[in-house]
DODREN-396304 format. One record per residue (C-alpha): residue number from 1; residue in one letter; chain; x, y, z. Coordinates in Angstrom, 1 decimal. Layout:
<recs>
(NUM,'A','A',(X,Y,Z));
...
</recs>
This chain:
<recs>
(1,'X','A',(40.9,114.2,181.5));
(2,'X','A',(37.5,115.7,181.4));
(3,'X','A',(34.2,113.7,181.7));
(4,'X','A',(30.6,113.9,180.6));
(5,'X','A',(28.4,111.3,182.0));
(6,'X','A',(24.9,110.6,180.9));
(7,'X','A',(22.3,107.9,181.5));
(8,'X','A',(21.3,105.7,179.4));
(9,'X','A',(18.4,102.8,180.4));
(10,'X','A',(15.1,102.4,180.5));
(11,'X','A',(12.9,101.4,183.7));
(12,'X','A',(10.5,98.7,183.9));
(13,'X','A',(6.8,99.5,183.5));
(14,'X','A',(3.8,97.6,183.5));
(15,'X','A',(1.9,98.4,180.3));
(16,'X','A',(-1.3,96.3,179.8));
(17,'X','A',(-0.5,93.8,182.1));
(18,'X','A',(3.3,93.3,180.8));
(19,'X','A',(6.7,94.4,181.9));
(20,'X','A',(7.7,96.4,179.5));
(21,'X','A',(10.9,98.8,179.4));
(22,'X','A',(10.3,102.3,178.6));
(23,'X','A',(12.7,105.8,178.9));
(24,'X','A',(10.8,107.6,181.3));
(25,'X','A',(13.0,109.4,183.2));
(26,'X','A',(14.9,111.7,181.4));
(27,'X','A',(17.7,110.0,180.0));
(28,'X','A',(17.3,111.6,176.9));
(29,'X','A',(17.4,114.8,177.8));
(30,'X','A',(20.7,113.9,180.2));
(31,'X','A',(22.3,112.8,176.4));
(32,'X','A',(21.1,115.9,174.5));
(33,'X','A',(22.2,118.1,177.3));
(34,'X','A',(25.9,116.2,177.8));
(35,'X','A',(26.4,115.7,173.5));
(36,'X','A',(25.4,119.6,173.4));
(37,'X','A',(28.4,120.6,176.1));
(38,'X','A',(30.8,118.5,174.6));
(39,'X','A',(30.7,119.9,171.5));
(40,'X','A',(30.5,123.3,172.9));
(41,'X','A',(33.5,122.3,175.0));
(42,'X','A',(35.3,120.9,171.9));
(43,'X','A',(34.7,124.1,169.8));
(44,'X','A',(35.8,126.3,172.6));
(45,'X','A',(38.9,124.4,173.1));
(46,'X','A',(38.3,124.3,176.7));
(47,'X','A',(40.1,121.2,177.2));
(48,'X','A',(43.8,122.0,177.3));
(49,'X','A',(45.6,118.5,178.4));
(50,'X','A',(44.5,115.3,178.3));
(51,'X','A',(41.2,114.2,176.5));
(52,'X','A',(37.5,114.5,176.9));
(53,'X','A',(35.4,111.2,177.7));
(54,'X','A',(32.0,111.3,177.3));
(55,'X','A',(30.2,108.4,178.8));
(56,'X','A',(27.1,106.6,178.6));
(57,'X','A',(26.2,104.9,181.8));
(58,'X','A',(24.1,102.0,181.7));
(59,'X','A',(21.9,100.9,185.0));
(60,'X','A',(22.7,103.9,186.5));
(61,'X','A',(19.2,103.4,188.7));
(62,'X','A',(21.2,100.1,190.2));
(63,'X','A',(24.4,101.5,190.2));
(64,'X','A',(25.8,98.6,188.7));
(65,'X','A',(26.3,100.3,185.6));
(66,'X','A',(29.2,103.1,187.1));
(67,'X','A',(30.9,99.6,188.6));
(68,'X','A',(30.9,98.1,185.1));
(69,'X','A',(32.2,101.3,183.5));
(70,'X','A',(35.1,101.4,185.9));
(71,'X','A',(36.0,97.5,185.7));
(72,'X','A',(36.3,97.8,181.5));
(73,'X','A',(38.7,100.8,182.2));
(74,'X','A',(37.1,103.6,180.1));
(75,'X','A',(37.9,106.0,182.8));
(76,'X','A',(41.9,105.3,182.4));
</recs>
């Protein structure tokens, strides 16, 4: 199996006096950059056993969101 693994969740700003969640770090980028290589990896054919998992991790700031990825199995 080959893996992809992008971010996906917002941070919590304070906007006008309320907590408000926002993407401000990047994450879109990380998915652009990780849809973009799989594709490319797809069309190349560069995966030659097993599959290719491409994952969106939430809460990837707590690290929370790689435990809960792992407990639901998608790696397996």
């Amino acid at each position: 199996m080959v893996a992809l693994r992008a971010d996906m969740d917002a941070l919590g700003h304070i906007i006008d006096g309320r907590l408000e969640a926002r993407h401000t770090c990047g994450h879109d980028g990380h998915s652009s950059v990780v849809l973009t290589a799989a594709e490319e990896i797809l069309a190349e054919g560069l995966v030659k056993r097993g599959k290719l998992k491409v994952l969106f991790q939430p809460a990837e700031e707590l690290g929370t969101g790689a435990i809960a990825l792992t407990e639901a199995g998608v790696l397996g």
